[in-house]
C-alpha positions in Angstrom: 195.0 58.3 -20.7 194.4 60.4 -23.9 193.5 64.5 -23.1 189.8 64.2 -24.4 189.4 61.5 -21.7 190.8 63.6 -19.1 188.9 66.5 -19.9 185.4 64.8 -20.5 185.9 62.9 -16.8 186.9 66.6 -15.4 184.0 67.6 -13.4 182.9 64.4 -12.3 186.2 64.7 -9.7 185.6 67.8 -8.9 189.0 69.7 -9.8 188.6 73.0 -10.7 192.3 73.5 -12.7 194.2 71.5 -14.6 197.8 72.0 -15.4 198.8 70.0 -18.8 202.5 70.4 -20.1 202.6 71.0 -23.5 205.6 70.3 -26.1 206.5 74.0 -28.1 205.6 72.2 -31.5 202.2 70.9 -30.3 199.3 72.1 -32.3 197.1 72.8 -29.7 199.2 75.9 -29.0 197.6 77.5 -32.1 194.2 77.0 -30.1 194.8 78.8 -27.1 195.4 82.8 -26.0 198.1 83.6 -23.9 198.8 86.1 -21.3 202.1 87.8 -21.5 203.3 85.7 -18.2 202.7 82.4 -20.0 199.5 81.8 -18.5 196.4 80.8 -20.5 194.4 83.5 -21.2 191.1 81.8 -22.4 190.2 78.3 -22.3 188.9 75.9 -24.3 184.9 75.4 -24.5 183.1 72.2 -23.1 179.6 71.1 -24.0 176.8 71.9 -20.6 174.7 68.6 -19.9 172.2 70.7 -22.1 171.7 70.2 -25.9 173.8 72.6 -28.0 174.7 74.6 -24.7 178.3 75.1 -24.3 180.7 77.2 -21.7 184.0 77.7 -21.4 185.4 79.3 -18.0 188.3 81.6 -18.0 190.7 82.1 -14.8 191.0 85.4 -13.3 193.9 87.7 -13.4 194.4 90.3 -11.0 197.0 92.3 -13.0 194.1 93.5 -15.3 191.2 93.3 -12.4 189.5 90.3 -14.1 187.4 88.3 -12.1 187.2 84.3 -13.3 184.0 84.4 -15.7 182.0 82.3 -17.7 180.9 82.8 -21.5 178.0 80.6 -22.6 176.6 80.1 -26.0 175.4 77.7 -28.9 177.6 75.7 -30.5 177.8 77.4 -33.5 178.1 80.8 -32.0 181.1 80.3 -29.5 183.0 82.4 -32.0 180.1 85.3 -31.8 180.6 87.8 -29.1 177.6 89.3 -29.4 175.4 85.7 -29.0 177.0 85.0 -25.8 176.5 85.6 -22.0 178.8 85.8 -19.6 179.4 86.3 -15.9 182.1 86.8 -13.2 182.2 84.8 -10.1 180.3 87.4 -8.1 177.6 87.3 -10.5 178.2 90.7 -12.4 178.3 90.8 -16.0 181.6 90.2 -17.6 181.1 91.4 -21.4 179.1 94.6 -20.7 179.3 95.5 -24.0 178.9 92.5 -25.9 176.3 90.3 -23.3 173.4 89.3 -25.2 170.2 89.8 -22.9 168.3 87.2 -24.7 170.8 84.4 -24.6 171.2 85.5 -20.7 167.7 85.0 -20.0 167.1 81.4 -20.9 166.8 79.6 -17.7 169.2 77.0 -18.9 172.0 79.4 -19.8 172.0 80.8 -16.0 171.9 77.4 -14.7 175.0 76.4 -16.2 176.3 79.7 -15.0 174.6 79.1 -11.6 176.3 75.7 -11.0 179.9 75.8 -12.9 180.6 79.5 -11.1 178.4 78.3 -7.9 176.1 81.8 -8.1 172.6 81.7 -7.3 170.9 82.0 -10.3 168.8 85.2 -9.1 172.5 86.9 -8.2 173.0 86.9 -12.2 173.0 90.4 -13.5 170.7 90.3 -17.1 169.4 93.7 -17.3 171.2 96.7 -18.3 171.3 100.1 -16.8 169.8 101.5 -19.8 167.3 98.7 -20.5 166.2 99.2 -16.5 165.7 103.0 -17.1 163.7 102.5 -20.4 161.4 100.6 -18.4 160.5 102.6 -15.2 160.1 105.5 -17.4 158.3 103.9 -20.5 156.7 101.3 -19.1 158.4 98.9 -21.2 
């Protein structure tokens, strides 16, 4: 069974993790980020059932208090930062500095967050500290 097949059937069986051995020469090793214990760092990005929407979930890792998070974008962004949102398991926001309020907002992108992380979509955090402030004291 070839590795796109694998991968596209993933969530259908629903297995969280997949372990994959991978010869040293391969060049899929040049794709991913790796921690300093071996481990994958980031994984690779999957299209959402919704056009253009894709999501890639990363595994936690305690050492550095990082929950397992999602990042969600456009396919031609997954490379931008700044026109992503993403979220930890318990709903918080993961890139506080990066997360893109507008992306976060769209009712599909916090769906795919909702059911791939399993967080109701009203636990997602979307508004900033700042942003909330502005707006009980300017109305905005």
């Amino acid at each position: 069974m070839s590795l796109h097949r694998i991968l596209r059937n993933f969530d259908r069986g629903g297995i969280e993790y997949i372990i994959i051995k991978i010869n040293d020469d391969s060049e899929l090793l040049n794709c991913l980020e790796f921690m300093s214990d071996g481990s994958i760092l980031h994984s690779l990005w999957k299209p959402s059932s919704f056009n253009d929407w894709w999501y890639r979930v990363d595994p936690e890792n305690p050492e550095n208090k990082v929950q397992r998070h999602i990042h969600i974008a456009k396919k031609k962004h997954r490379n931008s930062k700044e026109m992503q949102a993403s979220w930890n398991v318990d709903g918080s926001r993961h890139d506080k500095k990066s997360f893109n309020e507008t992306i976060a907002e769209h009712n599909k992108v916090r769906s795919i967050a909702s059911e791939t992380l399993g967080v109701d979509k009203d636990n997602l955090q979307i508004i900033t500290e700042n942003n909330l402030i502005r707006s009980l004291l300017l109305g905005e």
